[in-house]
N, C-alpha and C positions, 0 to 999 in steps of 0.2 A: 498409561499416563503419557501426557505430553512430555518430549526432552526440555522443552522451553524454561529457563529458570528464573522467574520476576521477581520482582523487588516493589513493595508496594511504598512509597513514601507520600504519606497523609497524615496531616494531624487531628483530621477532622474523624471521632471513630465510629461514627455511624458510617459515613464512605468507605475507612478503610477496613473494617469489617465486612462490609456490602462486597467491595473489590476481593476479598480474600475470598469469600461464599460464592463469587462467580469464575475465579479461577479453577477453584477445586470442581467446580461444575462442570468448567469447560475441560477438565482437566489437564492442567496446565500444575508446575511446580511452582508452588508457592514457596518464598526463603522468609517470609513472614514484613511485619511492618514498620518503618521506624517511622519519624514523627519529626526531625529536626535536621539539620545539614550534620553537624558531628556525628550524629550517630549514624547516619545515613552513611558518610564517607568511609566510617569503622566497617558498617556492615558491606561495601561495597567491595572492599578490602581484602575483606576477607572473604566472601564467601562468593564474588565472582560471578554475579546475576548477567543474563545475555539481555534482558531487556529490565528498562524501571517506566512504573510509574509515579507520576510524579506531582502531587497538586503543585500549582504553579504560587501557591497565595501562604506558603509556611509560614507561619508566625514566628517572629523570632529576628534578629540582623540578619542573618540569610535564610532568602527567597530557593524556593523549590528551581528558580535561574540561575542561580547560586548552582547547585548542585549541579545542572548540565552541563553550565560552565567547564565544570570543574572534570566530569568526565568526559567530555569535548576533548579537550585539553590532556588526558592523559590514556586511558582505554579505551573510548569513543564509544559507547556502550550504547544501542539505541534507544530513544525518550520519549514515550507519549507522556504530554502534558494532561493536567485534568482542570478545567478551569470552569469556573459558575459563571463567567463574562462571555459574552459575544467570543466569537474565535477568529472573529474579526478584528476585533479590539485589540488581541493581544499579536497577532503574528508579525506586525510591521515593528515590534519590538521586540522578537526572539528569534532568532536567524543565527540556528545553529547546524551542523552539518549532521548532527546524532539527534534532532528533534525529527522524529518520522510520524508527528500526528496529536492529534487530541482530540477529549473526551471533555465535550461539556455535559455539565451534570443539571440535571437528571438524567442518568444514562442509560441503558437495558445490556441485556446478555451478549444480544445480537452485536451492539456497536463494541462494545469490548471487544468482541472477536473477530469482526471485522479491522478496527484497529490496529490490534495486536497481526491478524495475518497481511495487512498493509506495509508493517513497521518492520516484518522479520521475512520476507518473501525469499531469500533464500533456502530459511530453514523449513518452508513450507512450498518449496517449486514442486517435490513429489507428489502430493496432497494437492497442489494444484493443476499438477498434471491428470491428475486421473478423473478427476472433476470436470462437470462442464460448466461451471461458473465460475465467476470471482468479482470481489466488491471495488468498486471505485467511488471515489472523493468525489463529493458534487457537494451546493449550495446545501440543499435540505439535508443532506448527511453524507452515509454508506448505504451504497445501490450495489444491489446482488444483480451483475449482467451474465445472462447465457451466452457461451459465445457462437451458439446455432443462431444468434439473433443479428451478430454482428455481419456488417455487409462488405466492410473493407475499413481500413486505417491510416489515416491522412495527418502527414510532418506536418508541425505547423511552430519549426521553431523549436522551445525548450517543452513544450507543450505535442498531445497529438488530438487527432479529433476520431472519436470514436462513429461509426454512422452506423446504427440499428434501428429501432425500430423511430427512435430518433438522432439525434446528436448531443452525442456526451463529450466535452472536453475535459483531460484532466490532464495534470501537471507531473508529465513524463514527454521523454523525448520519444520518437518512434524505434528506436533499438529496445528500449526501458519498457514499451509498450508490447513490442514482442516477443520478450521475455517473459512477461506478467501473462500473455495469451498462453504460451507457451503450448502450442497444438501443431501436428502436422497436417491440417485442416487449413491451415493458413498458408499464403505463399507470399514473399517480400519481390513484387512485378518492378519494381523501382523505388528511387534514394527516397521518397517520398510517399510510398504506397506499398499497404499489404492487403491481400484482399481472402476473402474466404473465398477457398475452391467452388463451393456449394453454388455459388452466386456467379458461374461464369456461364454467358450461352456463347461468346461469339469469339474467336481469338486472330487478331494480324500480327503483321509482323512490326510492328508499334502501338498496338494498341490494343485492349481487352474489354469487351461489353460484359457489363455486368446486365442484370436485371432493368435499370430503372438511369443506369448511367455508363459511360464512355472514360475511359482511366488510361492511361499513356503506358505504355511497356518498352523496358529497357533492351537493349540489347541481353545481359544476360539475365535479363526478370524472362525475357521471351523461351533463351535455352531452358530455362530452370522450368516455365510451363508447357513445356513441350516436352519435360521428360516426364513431373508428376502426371499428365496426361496421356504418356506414351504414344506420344505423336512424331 
């Protein structure tokens, strides 16, 4: 079994049933479900979940926002929301620092798990390490990228830009993004550029050809590939 401990809060119990049936699938530890902010907060309390989720739409005076609030604010516990609206809709009103995602419903096994390994990538750097994939956040969902696919990784800000077999942007900065790669396949050539080994033919002494493009080389991005090369 997964170490992962969740907290299912839904009052809806076809969903939180569903959510329960695909934890234990995924095997992950389920601490079971509550339904309402009080009891939510008791069980939070006490029994110490690393991650919750969370419908966003609780019936009752306090909203499932209510509750991240609330652990924002005191153990910072991580949050995927679950909402039946756009996810569009709702994010320009939930800007919390423990919200790492969400699940609009109808949902599948897959995006759960994608989710869930989005929201907790520490506890799953291992796991990701030995893998040669991992999912990122795009418009139409969670995308499973290989990173034999990947050609290099470009700052752009708070944001990086992925460039495979297309271009993926997703909302991590390039340090956040070389963590998430986490391969020694990759090499960080400069403040703004990591490239996969695989994709080099030509190397100066400021600059590196890849395949199909020309990418600037730092002073010590140069050392750094000239030793992974033994040159």
């Amino acid at each position: 079994m997964r170490s992962k401990k969740i907290l299912i809060i839904e009052d809806d119990d076809e969903i939180s049933l569903y959510l329960q049936f695909l934890l234990n699938k995924l095997k992950y530890q389920s601490l079971g479900i509550t339904k309402n902010y009080y009891d939510s907060i008791e069980k939070i309390e006490s029994c110490h979940p690393e991650l919750l989720l969370i419908d966003i739409k609780l019936k009752g005076e306090k909203t499932g926002v209510d509750i991240a609030k609330y652990v924002a604010d005191t153990t910072g516990i991580p949050v995927i929301f679950i909402t039946s609206v756009a996810i569009t809709d709702v994010l320009s009103e939930i800007k919390l620092p423990n919200v790492k995602g969400f699940l609009s419903k109808p949902f599948k096994d897959d995006d759960l798990l994608a989710a869930i390994e989005l929201a907790t990538p520490a506890s799953n750097q291992q796991s990701l390490a030995s893998n040669q994939s991992f999912f990122i956040r795009q418009k139409s969902g969670f995308i499973r990228l290989d990173k034999k696919e990947i050609r290099y990784m470009e700052a752009d800000g708070s944001y990086t830009n992925i460039h495979a077999d297309r271009k993926y942007v997703i909302r991590k900065n390039l340090k956040e993004s070389e963590e998430l790669v986490n391969s020694n396949d990759f090499i960080r050539i400069h403040r703004s550029y990591i490239i996969n080994e695989c994709q080099v033919v030509n190397i100066r002494t400021n600059e590196v050809d890849l395949n199909d493009i020309t990418l600037p080389l730092s002073k010590s991005g140069y050392e750094l590939i000239k030793s992974r090369f033994n040159l």
